[in-house]
N, C-alpha and C positions, 0 to 999 in steps of 0.2 A: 504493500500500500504506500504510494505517495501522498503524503501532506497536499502538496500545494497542486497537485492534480486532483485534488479532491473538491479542496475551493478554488479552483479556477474554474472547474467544468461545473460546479454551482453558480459563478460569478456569469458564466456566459449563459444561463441558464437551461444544463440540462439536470438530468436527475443523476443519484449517484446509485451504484449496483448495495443492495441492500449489503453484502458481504462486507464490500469494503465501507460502509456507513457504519455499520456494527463494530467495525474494528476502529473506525478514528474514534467513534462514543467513548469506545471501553480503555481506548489509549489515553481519552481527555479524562476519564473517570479517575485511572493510576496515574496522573501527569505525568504521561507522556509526550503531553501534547500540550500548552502553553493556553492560555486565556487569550493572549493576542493572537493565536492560531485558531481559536475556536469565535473569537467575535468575525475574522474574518468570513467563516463559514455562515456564520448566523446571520449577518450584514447582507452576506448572499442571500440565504432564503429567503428571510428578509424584504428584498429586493423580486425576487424571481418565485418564491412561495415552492411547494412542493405537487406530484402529479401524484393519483390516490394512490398508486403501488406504493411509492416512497415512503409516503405518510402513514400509510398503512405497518410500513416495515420500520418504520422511526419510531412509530408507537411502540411497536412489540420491543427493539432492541432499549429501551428508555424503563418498561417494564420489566425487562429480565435483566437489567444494571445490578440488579440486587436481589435479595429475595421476597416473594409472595407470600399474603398471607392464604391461609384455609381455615376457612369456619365453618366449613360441610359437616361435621360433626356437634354443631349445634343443632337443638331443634326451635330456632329462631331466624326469622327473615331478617340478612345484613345487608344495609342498606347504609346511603349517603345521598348528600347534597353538595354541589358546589356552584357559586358565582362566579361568574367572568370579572370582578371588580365594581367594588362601587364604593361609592361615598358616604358616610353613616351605615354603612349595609353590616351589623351586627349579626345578623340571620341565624349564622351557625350555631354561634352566642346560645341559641335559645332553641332552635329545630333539633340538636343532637339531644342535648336532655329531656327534650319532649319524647321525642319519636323513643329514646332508651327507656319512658318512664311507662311508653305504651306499651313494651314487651317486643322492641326490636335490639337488633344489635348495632352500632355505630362505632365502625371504625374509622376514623377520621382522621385524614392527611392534609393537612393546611401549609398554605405558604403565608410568608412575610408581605409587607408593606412591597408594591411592584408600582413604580409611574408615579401617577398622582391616586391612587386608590391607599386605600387599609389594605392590613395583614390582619389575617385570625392569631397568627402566631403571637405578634407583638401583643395583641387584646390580651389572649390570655395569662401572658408573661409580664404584665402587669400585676398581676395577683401575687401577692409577694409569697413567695417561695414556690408557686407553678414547674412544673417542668414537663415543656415539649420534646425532650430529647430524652425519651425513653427506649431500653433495648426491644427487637422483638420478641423476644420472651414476655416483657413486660407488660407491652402492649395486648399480645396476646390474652394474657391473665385478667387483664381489667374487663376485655370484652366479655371473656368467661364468667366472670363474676358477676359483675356490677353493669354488664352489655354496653358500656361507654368507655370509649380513651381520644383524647386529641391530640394528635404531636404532627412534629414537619416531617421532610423528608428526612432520613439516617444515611450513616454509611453502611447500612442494610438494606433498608426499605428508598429504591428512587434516587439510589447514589448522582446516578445522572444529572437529574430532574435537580435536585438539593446544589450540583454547581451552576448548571446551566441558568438558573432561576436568577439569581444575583447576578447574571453576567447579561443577561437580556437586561435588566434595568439599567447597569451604569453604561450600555451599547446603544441606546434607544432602537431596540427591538425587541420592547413589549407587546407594539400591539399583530407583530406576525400571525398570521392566521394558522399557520400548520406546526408553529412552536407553541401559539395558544393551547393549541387541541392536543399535541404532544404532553406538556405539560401537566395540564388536566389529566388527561384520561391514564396516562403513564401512573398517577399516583390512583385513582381510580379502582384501577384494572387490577394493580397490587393491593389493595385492599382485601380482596376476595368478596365483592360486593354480587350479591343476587339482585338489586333492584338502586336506581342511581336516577336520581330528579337535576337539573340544571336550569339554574335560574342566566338566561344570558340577557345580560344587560344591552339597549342600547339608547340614546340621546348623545347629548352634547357632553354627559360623562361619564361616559361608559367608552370603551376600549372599540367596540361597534358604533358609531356615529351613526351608521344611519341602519332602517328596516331590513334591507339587503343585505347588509353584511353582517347582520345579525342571525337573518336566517339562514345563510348559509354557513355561520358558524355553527348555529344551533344543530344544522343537519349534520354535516361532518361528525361535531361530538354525538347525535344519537347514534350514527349510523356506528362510529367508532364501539360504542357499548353493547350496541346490541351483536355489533359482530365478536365483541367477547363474549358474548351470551350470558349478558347484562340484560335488565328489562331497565328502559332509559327512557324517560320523559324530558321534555322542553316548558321550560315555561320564559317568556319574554316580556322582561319587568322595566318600566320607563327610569331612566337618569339622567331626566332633566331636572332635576333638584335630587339633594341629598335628600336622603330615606331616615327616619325619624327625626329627631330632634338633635342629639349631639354627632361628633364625628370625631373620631380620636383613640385614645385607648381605653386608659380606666373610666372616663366619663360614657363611654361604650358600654363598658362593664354593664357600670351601674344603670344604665338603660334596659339591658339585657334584662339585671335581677328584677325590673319592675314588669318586663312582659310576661319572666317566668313566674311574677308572684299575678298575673293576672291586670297587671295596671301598662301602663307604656304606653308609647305613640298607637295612633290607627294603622295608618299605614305600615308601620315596622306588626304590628299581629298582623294584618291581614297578606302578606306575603308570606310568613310565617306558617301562617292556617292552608292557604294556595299549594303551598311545596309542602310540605310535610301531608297532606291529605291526599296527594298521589301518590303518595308512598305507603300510605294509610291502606288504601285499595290494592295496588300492588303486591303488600304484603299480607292483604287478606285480612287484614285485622279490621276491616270494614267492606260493608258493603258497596256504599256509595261517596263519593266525595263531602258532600253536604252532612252524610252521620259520621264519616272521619275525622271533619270541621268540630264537630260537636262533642268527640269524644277529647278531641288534642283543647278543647277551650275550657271543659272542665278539670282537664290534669293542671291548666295553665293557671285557674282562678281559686284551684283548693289546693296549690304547694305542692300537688306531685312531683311537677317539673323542676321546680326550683330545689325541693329536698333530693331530686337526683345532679343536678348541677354541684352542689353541695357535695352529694358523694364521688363523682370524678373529682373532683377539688382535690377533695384530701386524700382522694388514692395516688395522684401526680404530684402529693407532697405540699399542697398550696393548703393557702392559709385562709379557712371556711370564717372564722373570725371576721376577717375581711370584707366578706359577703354579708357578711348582719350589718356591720356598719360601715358602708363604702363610704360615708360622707368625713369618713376619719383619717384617709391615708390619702399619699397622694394630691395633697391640697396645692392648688395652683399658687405660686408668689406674684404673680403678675397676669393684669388681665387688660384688652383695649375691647369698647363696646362701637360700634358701625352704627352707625345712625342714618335714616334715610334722606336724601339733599332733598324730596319734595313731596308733596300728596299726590295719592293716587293710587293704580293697584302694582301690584308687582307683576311686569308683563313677560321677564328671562329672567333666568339665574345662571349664570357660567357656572354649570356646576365642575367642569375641567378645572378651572381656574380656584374655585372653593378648594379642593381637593391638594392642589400645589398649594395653597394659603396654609393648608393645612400641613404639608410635607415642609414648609419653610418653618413653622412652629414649631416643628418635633414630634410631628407623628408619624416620621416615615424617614427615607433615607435618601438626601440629596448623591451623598457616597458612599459605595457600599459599607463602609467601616463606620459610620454616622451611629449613634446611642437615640434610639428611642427615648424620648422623655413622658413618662406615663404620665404626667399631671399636663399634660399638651392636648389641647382640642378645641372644639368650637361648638357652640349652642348657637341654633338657629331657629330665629322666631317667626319665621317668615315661609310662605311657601309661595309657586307660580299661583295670582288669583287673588290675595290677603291684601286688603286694602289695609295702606298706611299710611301717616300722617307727619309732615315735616317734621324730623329731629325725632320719631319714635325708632326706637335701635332695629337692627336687622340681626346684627348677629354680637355675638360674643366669643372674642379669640381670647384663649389664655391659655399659658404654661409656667414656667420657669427663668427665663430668659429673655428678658426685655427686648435685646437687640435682636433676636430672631421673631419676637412678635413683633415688631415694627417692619420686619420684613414680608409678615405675613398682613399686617396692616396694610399697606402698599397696595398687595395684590385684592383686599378684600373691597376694597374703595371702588372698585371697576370692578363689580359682579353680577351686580344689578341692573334691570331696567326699571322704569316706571314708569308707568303713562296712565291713559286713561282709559284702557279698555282690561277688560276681564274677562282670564279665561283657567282653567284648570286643567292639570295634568291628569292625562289616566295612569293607574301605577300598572295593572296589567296588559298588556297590550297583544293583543290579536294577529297573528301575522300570518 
């Protein structure tokens, strides 16, 4: 195998022989092969995207980087969820404990802060003493027990996927279409999932701008799952404004603890109840959509959900304390409030541009080496539609670190429109 005939003949756009793709992967895995050999290649795809063999064969060599799990010897339906990115999008936060408190299994492989989006990882490693980077044995054990674990990728599970992932961010080729679906589905597929829902975002901040390239992301990933002999659903959620209320980490959290105690944003339940209810019927634990709504809203409003959140906590070592008083740790030093320059309704939200506000605060990572700061995020009072009145606030940026909010200031001053017509966003969208 030649290195540089491998990203040359991706650079001029053709595809690469699965053989020798599997061996550059496995050579970048054991660095053999350098970072700046491998953005070159990515840069390519990137540029030129992949034809379905390839993609097909990128999946597979990305899931066998490492080992898979097997949970065929339960007698419970394993299942997952995952987003293409979004902004405030807590989802996981609060669908794994649900759906584990239903009597499914939830093995769950999340990534970090990618672009301008959230990380599940960073969320839950805020909970002081969490731990995402559990062995497979470990993870194993939780799903047996307690049918919940959440961690990232390992140098077991998605070896690949765990370089490759930091490397598409500081490359800017996050938003590639066949390194998306690689990605995804690579950690997926090694889960050993019988049944897998996919919320693909798309608007102004989401990774999909528009309808089209959402659907045909959507299809690629179901098609991807079911060709694992996956049962795999689509659902297509708007991001044209952030999804509840805060967007950050711990202030995430503690959003989460109030959907699973039954309280929280509408919108943050009602996507919630959407994804988790297809999975609800899939795995037979309901008949129809609308009684799987109703059975996941009373585990949500009488603490099942949240006393099983609670038990993955302290199985990955985090500290449940935490969870009864989020409003104690974590406390922000520094906060700037956005005020509106005039009346009228809110007509746009750059919800892209929110997102980077956000990633300049400390909720994400400008460079891959960057420290998450858990007391970093944003409360937003406002949605597409919300009439508001000169000098009433839009949002509230705080963290730790003045000089990086004044940078996320900057960006939040230009995010809004105003005028005088009104109109609202749908959050599910039809396509």
């Amino acid at each position: 195998m030649n290195i540089s005939d491998i990203i040359s003949r991706k650079q001029n756009g053709l595809s690469t022989p699965i053989q020798e793709l599997e061996s550059f992967i496995d050579q970048y895995v054991h660095g053999k092969i350098t970072d700046t050999e491998m953005t070159g290649w990515l840069k390519a795809v990137c540029s030129h995207g992949m034809d379905a063999e390839e993609l097909t064969g990128f999946i597979e060599i990305m899931v066998h980087s490492g080992k898979c799990m097997d949970f065929s010897h339960l007698d419970m339906f394993v299942a997952d969820k995952h987003s293409t990115g979004g902004i405030g999008d807590k989802i996981s936060l609060i669908l794994a404990p649900l759906l584990a408190s239903a009597g499914m299994a939830i093995p769950m492989i999340s990534g970090r802060a990618l672009g301008h989006t959230g990380g599940t990882l960073d969320k839950l490693e805020s909970i002081p003493g969490f731990s995402t980077n559990l062995s497979l044995v470990e993870f194993q054990k939780n799903i047996e027990t307690i049918g919940i674990s959440m961690i990232g990728q390992t140098d077991e599970i998605c070896p690949a996927d765990k370089k490759m992932y930091a490397l598409r961010d500081a490359t800017g080729t996050v938003e590639s279409l066949p390194l998306i679906v690689g990605s995804i589905m690579s950690k997926k597929i090694a889960e050993g999932l019988n049944g897998l829902v996919l919320d693909v975002k798309t608007g102004n901040g989401a990774f999909m701008k528009s309808h089209d390239s959402a659907k045909q992301l959507g299809t690629l990933l179901k098609k991807a799952g079911e060709n694992s002999g996956i049962k795999t659903d689509v659902v297509f959620s708007n991001m044209s404004q952030p999804l509840g209320i805060f967007s950050g980490c711990w202030c995430e959290v503690k959003e989460a603890i109030d959907c699973l105690n039954g309280k929280g944003p509408e919108d943050t339940i009602e996507l919630t109840l959407e994804l988790a209810s297809k999975l609800m019927v899939m795995g037979k634990l309901s008949n129809t959509h609308s009684n799987g709504r109703l059975i996941l809203n009373n585990l949500l409003t009488d603490g099942t959900a949240f006393s099983k959140f609670i038990e993955m906590v302290e199985a990955q070592s985090g500290d449940s304390n935490a969870l009864l008083n989020p409003e104690n740790i974590h406390i922000p030093m520094e906060e700037i409030v956005i005020m509106a320059k005039q009346s009228g309704y809110v007509e746009y939200m750059d919800t892209y541009s929110i997102g980077i506000a956000c990633t300049l605060a400390g909720c994400g990572y400008i460079n891959p080496d960057d420290k998450i700061d858990p007391s970093a995020g944003l409360e937003c009072f406002v949605k597409v539609g919300t009439e508001v009145v000169k000098g009433e606030p839009l949002f509230r940026i705080f963290n730790s670190n003045k000089s990086k909010l004044m940078d996320a200031e900057n960006k939040l001053n230009k995010v809004v429109r105003i005028g005088n017509s009104q109109k609202k966003e749908h959050l599910i969208i039809n396509i």
